[in-house]
C-alpha positions in Angstrom: 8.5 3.6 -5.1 8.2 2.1 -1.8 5.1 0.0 -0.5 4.7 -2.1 2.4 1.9 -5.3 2.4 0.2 -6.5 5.1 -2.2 -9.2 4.8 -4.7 -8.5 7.2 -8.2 -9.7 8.3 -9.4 -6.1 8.7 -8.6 -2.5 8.3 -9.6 0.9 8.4 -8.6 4.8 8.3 -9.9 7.5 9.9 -9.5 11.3 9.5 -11.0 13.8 11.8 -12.6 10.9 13.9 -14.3 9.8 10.5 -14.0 6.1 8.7 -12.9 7.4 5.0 -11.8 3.8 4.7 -12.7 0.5 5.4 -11.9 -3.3 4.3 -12.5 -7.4 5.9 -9.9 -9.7 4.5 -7.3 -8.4 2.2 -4.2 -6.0 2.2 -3.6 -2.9 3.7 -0.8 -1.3 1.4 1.3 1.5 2.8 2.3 3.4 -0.6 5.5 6.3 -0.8 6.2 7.8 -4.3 9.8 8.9 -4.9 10.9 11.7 -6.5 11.9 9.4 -9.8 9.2 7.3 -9.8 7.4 7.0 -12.9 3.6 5.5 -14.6 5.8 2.3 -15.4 6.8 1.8 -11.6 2.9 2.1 -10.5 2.0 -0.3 -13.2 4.5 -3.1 -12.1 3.9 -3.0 -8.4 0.0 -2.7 -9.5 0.3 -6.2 -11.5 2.7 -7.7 -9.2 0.0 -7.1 -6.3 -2.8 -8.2 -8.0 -0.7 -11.3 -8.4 1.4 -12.1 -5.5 0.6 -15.4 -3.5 0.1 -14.2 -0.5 -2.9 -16.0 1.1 -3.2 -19.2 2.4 -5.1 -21.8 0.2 -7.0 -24.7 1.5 -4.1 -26.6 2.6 -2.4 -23.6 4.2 -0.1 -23.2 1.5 0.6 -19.7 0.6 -0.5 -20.1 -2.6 -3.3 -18.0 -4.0 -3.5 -14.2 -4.3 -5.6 -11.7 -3.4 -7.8 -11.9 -6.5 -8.2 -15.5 -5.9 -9.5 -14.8 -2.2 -11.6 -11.7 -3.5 -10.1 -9.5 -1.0 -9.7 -6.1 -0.6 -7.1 -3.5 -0.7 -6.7 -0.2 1.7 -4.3 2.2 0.0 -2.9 5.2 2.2 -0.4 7.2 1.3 3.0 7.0 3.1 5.7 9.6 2.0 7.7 8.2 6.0 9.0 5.3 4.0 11.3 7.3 1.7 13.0 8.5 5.1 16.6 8.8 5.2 17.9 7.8 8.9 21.4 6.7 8.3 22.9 10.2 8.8 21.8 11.9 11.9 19.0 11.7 14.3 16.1 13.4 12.2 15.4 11.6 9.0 15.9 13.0 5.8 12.8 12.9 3.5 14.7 14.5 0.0 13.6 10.9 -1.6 10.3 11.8 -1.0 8.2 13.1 -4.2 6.7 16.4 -4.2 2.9 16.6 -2.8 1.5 17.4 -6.7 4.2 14.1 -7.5 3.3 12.1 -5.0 -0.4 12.4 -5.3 -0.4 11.9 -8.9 0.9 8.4 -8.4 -0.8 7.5 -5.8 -4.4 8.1 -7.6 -2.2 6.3 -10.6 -1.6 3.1 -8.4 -5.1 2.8 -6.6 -6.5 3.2 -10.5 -4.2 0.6 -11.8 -4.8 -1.9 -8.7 -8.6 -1.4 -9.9 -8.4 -2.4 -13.5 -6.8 -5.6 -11.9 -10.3 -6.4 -10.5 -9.3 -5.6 -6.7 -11.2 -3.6 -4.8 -9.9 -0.3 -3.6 -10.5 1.7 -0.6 -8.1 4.7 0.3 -7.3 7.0 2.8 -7.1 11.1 2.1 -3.6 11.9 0.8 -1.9 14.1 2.9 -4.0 14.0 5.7 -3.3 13.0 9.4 -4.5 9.9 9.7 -5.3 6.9 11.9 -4.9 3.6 10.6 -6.5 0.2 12.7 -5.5 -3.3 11.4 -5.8 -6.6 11.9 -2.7 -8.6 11.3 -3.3 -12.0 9.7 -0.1 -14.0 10.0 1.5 -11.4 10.5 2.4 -11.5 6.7 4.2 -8.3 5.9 6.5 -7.6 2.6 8.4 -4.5 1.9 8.4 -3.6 -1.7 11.3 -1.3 -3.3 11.4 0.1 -6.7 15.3 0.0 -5.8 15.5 -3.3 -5.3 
């Protein structure tokens, strides 16, 4: 599993022309499923999410998370970041989980975010889509079930 954070002060996706999702102040979260990821893996980056001390508190200090702040997520779906580019010039995507796969945990992790008490708004998996954010910081983390 591979997600990317971005704390941002807005965001939102569009298919077709059409807003399908739409947050102020939180995280836009950039989400690939591997081909061996499992429930277990969606759970842990779920919690560790919810969690992470990623927002400024009143002295600046990066010190409360996005639960404390009552922000939002946006969730799309990002199968790119299991690319292989080391070998070649057209990355591999053979980490990538199947569509059926990749979906499954991908409704798994929004679901799981949201029993954490964080607001979830997604993009259409497997859709073209156009995502506009707002950098706050920036404040960006790559997250890697390999790691």
């Amino acid at each position: 599993m591979k997600v990317v954070l971005q704390r941002v002060t807005e965001a939102r996706v569009r298919v077709a022309n059409k807003v399908v999702g739409e947050i102020s102040a939180g995280l836009v979260i950039l989400f690939c499923a591997e081909w061996d990821d499992t429930i277990s893996d969606a759970e842990y980056f779920a919690g560790k999410i919810a969690k992470m001390r990623i927002f400024p508190d009143e002295n600046g200090k990066t010190n409360l998370s996005i639960m404390d702040v009552g922000g939002s997520t946006l969730v799309i779906s990002h199968f790119t970041l299991a690319a292989d580019w080391r070998k070649g010039n057209r990355p591999g995507f053979s980490k990538a989980a199947t569509p059926e796969l990749g979906n499954e945990r991908y409704e798994q992790f929004c679901k799981l975010l949201s029993g954490h008490e964080v607001p979830v708004e997604k993009g259409v998996f497997g859709a073209e889509m156009s995502v506009e954010l707002v950098n706050d910081g920036p404040f960006t983390i790559m997250m890697d079930s390999d790691d």
